[in-house]
C-alpha positions, 0 to 999 in steps of 0.5 A: 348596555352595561354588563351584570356581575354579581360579587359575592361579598361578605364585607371583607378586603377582598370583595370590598376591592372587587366591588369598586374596581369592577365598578370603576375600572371595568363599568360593570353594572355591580351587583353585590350579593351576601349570601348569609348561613347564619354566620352575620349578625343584622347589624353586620349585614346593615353594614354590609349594604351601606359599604357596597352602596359607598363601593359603587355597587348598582344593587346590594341584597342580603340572600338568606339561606340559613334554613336550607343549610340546616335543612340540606346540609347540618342535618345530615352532618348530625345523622352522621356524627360527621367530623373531618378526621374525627375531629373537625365539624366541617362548619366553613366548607359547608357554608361555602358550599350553600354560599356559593349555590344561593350566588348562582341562583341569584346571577341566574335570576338576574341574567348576570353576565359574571360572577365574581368572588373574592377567593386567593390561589392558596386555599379550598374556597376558589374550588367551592365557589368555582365548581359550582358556579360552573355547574349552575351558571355554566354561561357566566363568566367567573371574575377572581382578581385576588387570585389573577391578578396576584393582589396583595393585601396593601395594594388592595387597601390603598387602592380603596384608600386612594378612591375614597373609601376608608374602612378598618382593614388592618390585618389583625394577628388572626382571622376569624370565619365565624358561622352557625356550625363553628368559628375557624381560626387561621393566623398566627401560632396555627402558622407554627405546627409546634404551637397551639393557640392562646386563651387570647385567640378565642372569641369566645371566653370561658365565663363558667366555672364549675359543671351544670347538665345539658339536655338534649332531646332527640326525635328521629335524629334531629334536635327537639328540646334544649333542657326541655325547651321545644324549639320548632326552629332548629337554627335556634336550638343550635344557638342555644345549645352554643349559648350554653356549651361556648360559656364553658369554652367547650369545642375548643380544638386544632384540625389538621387536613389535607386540602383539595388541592393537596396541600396540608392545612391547619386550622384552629376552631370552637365550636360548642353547639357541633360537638355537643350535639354530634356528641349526644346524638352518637351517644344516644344512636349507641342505644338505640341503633342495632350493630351493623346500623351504625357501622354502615352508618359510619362508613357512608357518613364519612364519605358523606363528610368527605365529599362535602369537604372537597366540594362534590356536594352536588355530586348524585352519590349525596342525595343517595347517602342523605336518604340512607342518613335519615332512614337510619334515624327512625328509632334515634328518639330520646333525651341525652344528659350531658355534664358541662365544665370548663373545656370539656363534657361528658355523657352521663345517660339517655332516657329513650323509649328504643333503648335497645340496653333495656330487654327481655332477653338479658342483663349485660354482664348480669343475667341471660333470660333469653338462653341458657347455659348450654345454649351459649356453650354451643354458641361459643363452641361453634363460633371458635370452629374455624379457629379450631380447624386453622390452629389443628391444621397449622400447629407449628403456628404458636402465639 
């Protein structure tokens, strides 16, 4: 009997290649997999199976795991206003990681003997798609002849070529991953650490001029409304929310990084629907989060990106860290206003019934109610004892 191998195959040269060589070369029973988080279009997946029917595959399916990626992993990303180094939203490392967990499951489903991938030596994917594999499908042998067998970018056209099999692989300056959280850009000026991108190099232009407000409605941290549209399916909100934000080219910028395996990486990205609403969100959970609420939040939520990024999604930590996430998120109700304008946004107010600015006790900068004049004295005096105690003691000590 044939051996089963299961290709995750996104359409592109890599595992177009994998495909018909493991088909034709190796006669293995192929079985090709696009695991989809939301970043193909239905005509692109109608392509996908028509190509892999051509490349020899036995059996071509489409695993949808949209919805568990918003539902194990974007949420969370919100909770915590995750953005790697404080500007990137993580969108592809995220995929991968759900791509790569839905691939398991179906080899294992199958009684695959192998699974195959179309990752490079070069980059994070072999180590997301790998590690995973290794966890889920320990017994499945993992194929990777891009990386193994060194293989360049014309061998693998010709060889499709030479077989019959004729689609547009041209490299072009750029190369694009787009996905629901965000499009990467890799190529050309981002190989130069001088330059930045062009207009040209965004797939998606700015058609607005002007400004508009946005709004968006909050209930327990995850996104309702789009200016007053309920939307039960957040995956559609999120789209919404890029349909608005991408027209003003908002969520345009550059991300440098370490990658896993110790190399500096950088990427150029857009993406309108992740910075609006991270955005948003961080704005209205200043109103309605107590101090140290956020800072912990913060300090766990970093860890939470971190680790996703460097492929430990399965490590037991991040269930731990998702469950103090959506804790926090009990109070984070309200609607946020946003001003939209060509490549940028600001915060303009929040309408929430925990807004913690609106009290008894006080006017920030205004009037105490909940104190009085001597009471604060008291506080400030004991508050500066220790300084007091230091400075008498250490005199010689001047600032």
């Amino acid at each position: 009997m044939k051996k089963k191998v299961v290709v995750a195959f996104s359409g592109g040269l890599d595992t177009s290649f994998t495909v018909m060589y493991l088909a034709k070369e190796k006669g293995y029973e192929v079985y090709a997999a696009c695991a989809n988080t939301g970043g193909f279009s239905a005509e692109q997946l109608k392509q996908n199976e028509e190509n892999a029917y051509k490349l020899g595959a036995t059996k071509y399916v489409t695993l949808d795991v949209t919805q568990e990626y918003y539902e194990k992993s974007l949420k969370y990303m919100v909770f915590g206003n995750v953005l790697r180094n404080g500007t990137y939203p993580i969108s592809v490392s995220s995929e991968r990681i759900f791509q790569a967990l839905a691939i398991a499951r179906y080899a294992n489903e199958i009684g695959a003997d192998a699974i195959a991938h179309g990752s490079t030596g070069a980059g994070n994917d072999q180590i997301r798609f790998d590690m995973t594999f290794l966890v889920l499908a320990p017994n499945v042998e993992i194929i990777t002849l891009t990386r193994d067998m060194a293989l360049s970018r014309d061998y693998e056209i010709n060889y499709l070529k030479e077989h019959g099999f004729e689609a547009d692989f041209v490299k072009m300056k750029y190369s694009y991953n787009v996905g629901l959280w965000g499009t990467s850009i890799c190529g050309g000026e981002i190989l130069d650490s001088a330059q930045g991108l062009p207009e040209s190099a965004y797939l998606k232009q700015v058609t607005k001029t002007g400004s508009e407000q946005l709004r968006i409605e909050f209930k327990q941290g995850e996104i309702y409304a789009v200016n007053g549209e309920v939307f039960e399916d957040k995956i559609k909100a999120i789209q919404k929310v890029e349909e608005i934000g991408a027209a003003y080219g908002i969520g345009r910028d550059m991300h440098v990084g370490d990658t896993i395996i110790g190399i500096k990486g950088r990427v150029g990205f857009e993406a309108a629907a992740p910075m609006l609403i991270i955005g948003a969100h961080r704005f209205l959970e200043k109103y309605t989060l107590s101090k140290w609420q956020q800072y912990w939040k913060d300090q766990v939520a970093n860890w939470y990106g971190m680790f996703l990024h460097e492929s430990q999604y399965l490590e037991p930590v991040m269930r731990d860290i998702e469950a103090m996430l959506q804790k926090s998120q009990r109070n984070v109700n309200g609607t946020v206003t946003l001003e939209l304008r060509p490549l940028s946004f600001s915060t303009v107010g929040v309408e929430s019934k925990d807004d913690l600015v609106k009290t008894k006790f006080g006017e920030y900068g205004e009037m105490q109610k909940g104190w009085t004049a001597e009471d604060a004295k008291g506080f400030i005096k004991v508050t500066s004892t220790p300084l007091r105690v230091y400075y008498t003691n250490h005199q010689d000590e001047t600032i």
